[in-house]
N, C-alpha and C positions, 0 to 999 in steps of 0.2 A: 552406568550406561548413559552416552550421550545423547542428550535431543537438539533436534533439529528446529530452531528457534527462530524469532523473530517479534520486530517491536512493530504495532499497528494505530491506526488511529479508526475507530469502529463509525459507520454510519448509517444513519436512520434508514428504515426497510424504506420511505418512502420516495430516498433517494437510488437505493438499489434498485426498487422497479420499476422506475423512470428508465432507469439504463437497461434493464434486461428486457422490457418491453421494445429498445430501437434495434433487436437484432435481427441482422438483415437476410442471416439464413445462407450466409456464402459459404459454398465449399472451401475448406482447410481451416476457415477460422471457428474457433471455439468458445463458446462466448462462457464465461464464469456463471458459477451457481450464485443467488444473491449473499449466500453468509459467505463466500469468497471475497466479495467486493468489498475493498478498506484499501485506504494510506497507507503505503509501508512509510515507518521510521526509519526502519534500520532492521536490515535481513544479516543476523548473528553467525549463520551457519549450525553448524553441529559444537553444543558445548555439555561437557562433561561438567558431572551432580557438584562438583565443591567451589567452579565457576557458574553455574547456574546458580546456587547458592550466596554468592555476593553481588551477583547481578542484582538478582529478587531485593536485595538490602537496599544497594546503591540506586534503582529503580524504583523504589516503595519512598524514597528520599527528595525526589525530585518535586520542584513546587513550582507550581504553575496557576496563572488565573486561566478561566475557560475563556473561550475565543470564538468567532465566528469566522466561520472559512468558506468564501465562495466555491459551487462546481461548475463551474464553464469550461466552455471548450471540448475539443475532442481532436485529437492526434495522434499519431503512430511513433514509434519505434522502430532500428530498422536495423537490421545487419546483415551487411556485405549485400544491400540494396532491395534485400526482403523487406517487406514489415513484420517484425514477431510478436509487437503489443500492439494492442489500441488502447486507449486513455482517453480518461475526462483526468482536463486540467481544475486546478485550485489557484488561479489568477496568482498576482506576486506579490510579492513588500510584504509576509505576516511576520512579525519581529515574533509573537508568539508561538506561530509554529516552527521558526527557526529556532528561538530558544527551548523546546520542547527536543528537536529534533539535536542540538548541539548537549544538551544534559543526558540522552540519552547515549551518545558517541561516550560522553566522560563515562557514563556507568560502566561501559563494557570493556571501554582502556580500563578504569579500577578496579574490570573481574579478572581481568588476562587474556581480555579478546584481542584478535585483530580490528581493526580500525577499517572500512571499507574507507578506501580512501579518492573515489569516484567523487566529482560532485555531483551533491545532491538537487535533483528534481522533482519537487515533488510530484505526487501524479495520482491516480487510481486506476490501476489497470483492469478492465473489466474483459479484454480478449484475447486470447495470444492466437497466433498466425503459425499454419507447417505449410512452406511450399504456396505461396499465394503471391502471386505479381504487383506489384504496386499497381498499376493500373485496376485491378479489381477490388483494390481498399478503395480507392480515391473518389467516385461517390458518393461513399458511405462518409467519410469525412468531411467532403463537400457537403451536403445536406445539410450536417451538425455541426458545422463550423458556427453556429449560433448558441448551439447549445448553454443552457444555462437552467438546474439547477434549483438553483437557491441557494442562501445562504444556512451552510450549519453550524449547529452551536456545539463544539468543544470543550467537551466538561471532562474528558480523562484517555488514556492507552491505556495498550493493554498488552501485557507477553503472551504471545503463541508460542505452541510446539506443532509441529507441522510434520505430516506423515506423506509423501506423494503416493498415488494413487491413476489407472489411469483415463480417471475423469478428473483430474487434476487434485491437487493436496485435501486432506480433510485436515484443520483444525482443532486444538482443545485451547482453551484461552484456560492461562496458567496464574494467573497475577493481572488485578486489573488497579490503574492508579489513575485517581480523582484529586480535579485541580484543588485550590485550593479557594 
């Protein structure tokens, strides 16, 4: 049976209640529960047990030193002129988290995944948006156009399996990997 997967980068409860303490209580948007809030790496899809299986190998493989990664900012996402996320940015230039994020692309070409082939931004998305105007995000983004954070320290991912739900996905963290 396949699961429904995905690569994260986990962060400190003290950053996650920084964020769920700014929400501002608008109608349509939904703000994430705190063990929701993390870095996606790389959203797998649905992979079946003998691809899951070389993933876990080829990801248990990967070596890395830990990292410190700013959270600033905050931003939306936006389709066909909705907003559907909101985010805190992780600033630019981490050779480390792009190297993190480019090892984990080789694992899953080496299991027989597809390759999302989007480029990558990194991000944290902490809200998603159903049917909300841009005008009633923009506020909310103004304010925290300052936002910042702190710096956190990167010592490992981790593989999810992801179940949707609808108060959004519940989580089981499948495979957890520590820098080196």
């Amino acid at each position: 049976m396949s699961k429904r997967l995905f690569v994260a980068i986990d962060l400190p409860e003290s950053v996650t209640s920084i964020i769920a303490e700014m929400n501002p209580h608008i109608p349509g948007v939904r703000w994430l529960r705190g063990e929701q809030i993390h870095l996606t790496v790389s959203f797998l899809g649905n992979v079946g047990p003998i691809a899951e299986e070389t993933l876990r190998e080829k990801l248990t493989a990967i070596h890395f030193v830990p990292f410190f990664m700013p959270i600033v900012g905050v931003g939306t996402f936006s389709t066909k002129g909705k907003p559907n996320v909101i985010w805190a940015g992780v600033g630019n230039g981490h050779p480390q988290l792009f190297h993190v994020y480019k090892r984990v692309q080789e694992a899953a070409l080496a299991s027989g995944l597809e390759p999302d082939l989007r480029a990558w931004h990194p991000h944290i998305t902490f809200a998603r948006c159903r049917d909300v105007a841009p005008h009633e995000i923009r506020p909310f983004v103004k304010e925290h156009a300052e936002f910042d954070a702190g710096l956190v320290r990167v010592e490992s991912f981790a593989l999810y399996s992801s179940i949707p739900g609808p108060l959004g996905s519940a989580y089981t963290r499948e495979l957890e990997v520590r820098a080196a």
